[in-house]
C-alpha positions in Angstrom: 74.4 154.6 87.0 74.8 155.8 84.0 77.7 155.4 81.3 78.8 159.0 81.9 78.2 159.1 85.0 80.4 155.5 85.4 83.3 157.3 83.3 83.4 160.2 85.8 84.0 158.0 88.4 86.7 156.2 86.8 88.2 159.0 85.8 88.0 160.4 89.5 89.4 157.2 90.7 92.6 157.2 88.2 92.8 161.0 89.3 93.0 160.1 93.0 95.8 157.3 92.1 97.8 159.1 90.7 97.8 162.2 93.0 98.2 159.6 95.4 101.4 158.0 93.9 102.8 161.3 93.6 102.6 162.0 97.3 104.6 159.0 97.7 107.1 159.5 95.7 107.3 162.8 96.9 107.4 161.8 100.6 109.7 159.1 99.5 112.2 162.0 97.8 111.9 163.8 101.2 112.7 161.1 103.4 116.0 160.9 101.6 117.2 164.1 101.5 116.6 164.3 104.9 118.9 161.0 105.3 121.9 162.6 103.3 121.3 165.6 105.2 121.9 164.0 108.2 125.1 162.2 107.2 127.9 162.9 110.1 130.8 164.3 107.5 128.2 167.2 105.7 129.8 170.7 107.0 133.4 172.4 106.8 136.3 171.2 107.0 140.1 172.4 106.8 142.8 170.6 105.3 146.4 169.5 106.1 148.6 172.1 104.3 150.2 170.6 101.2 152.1 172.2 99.4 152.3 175.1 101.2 148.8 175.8 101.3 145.3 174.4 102.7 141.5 175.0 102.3 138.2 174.6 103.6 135.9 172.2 101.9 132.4 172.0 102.5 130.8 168.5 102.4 127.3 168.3 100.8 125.1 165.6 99.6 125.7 164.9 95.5 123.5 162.4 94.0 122.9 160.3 97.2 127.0 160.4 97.8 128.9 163.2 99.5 131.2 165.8 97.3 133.5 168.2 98.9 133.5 171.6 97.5 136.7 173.9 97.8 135.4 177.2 99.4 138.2 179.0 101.3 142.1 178.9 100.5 144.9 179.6 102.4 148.5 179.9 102.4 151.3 181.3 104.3 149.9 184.6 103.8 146.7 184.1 104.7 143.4 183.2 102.7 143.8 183.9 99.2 141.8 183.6 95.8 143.2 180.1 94.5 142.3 178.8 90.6 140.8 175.5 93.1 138.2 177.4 94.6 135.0 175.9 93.7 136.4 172.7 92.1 135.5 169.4 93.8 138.1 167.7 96.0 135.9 164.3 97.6 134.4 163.3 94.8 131.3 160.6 95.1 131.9 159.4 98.4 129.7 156.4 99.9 128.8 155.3 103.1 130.1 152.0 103.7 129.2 151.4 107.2 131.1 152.4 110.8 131.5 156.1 109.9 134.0 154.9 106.1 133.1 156.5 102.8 134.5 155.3 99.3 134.7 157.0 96.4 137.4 159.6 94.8 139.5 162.4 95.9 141.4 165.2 93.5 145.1 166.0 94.3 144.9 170.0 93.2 148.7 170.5 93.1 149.6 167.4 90.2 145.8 167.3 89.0 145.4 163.6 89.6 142.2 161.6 90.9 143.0 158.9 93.1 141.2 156.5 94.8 139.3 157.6 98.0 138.6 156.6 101.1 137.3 158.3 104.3 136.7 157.5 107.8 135.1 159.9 110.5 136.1 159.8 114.4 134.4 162.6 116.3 136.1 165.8 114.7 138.6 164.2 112.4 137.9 163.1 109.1 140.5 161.2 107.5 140.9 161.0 104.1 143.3 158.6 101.7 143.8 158.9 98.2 145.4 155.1 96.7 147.2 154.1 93.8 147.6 150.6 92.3 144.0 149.6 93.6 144.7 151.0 97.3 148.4 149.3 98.0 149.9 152.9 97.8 148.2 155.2 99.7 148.5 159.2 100.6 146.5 160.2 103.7 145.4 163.3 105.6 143.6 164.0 108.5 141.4 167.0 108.1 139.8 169.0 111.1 135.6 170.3 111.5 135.1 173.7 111.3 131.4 173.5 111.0 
């Protein structure tokens, strides 16, 4: 073999690694996104009414955490166009283990974060948001829609 001949095949070998460890880490990527996609709480869910009003909220995968997105608002009259709508209500929610999540949760009508917690059962996803590290708590329960 000859020296150019012994290059090529080095260089055919590093080629092959590397297409190689980028199919890994590709089919490692995918193999995640499939787990968050499969996490119980992603869909739609409706709110309690505070306030006078409530919302939908879809639950997607953010970062390897869950986020609830405001997408439909209602009040009294009906749905309505709110300021909210779009804004992020769960915010960085992780699976704990036995269907809880931690993370944050916004309070639109004073603007505060809070801490958050989450637990699913079935259809109902209740949600807490705690003050003075999680002695004072809020809580709602909200319902599926999707």
């Amino acid at each position: 073999m000859t020296f150019a001949t012994t290059d090529i095949a080095r260089r055919g070998s590093r080629a092959l690694r590397t297409a190689g460890t980028a199919l890994a880490l590709a089919a490692g990527l995918s193999l995640t996104a499939g787990v968050a996609s499969a996490d119980p709480v992603l869909g739609t869910w409706k709110t309690q009414v505070d306030d006078g009003a409530y919302a939908h909220v879809k639950m997607v995968p953010c970062s390897g955490k869950i986020c609830g997105v405001i997408n439909r608002t209602f009040n009294a009259s009906g749905e309505y166009n709110s300021e909210n709508k779009g804004k992020t209500l769960v915010i960085g929610m992780e699976p704990k283990g036995g269907n809880s999540y931690e993370g944050k949760v916004w309070r639109p009508s004073n603007n505060k974060i809070y801490i958050g917690k989450m637990t699913l059962s079935g259809n109902a996803l209740k949600l807490k948001g705690c003050v003075a590290g999680g002695l004072i708590c809020s809580s709602q329960t909200w319902s599926r829609v999707n």
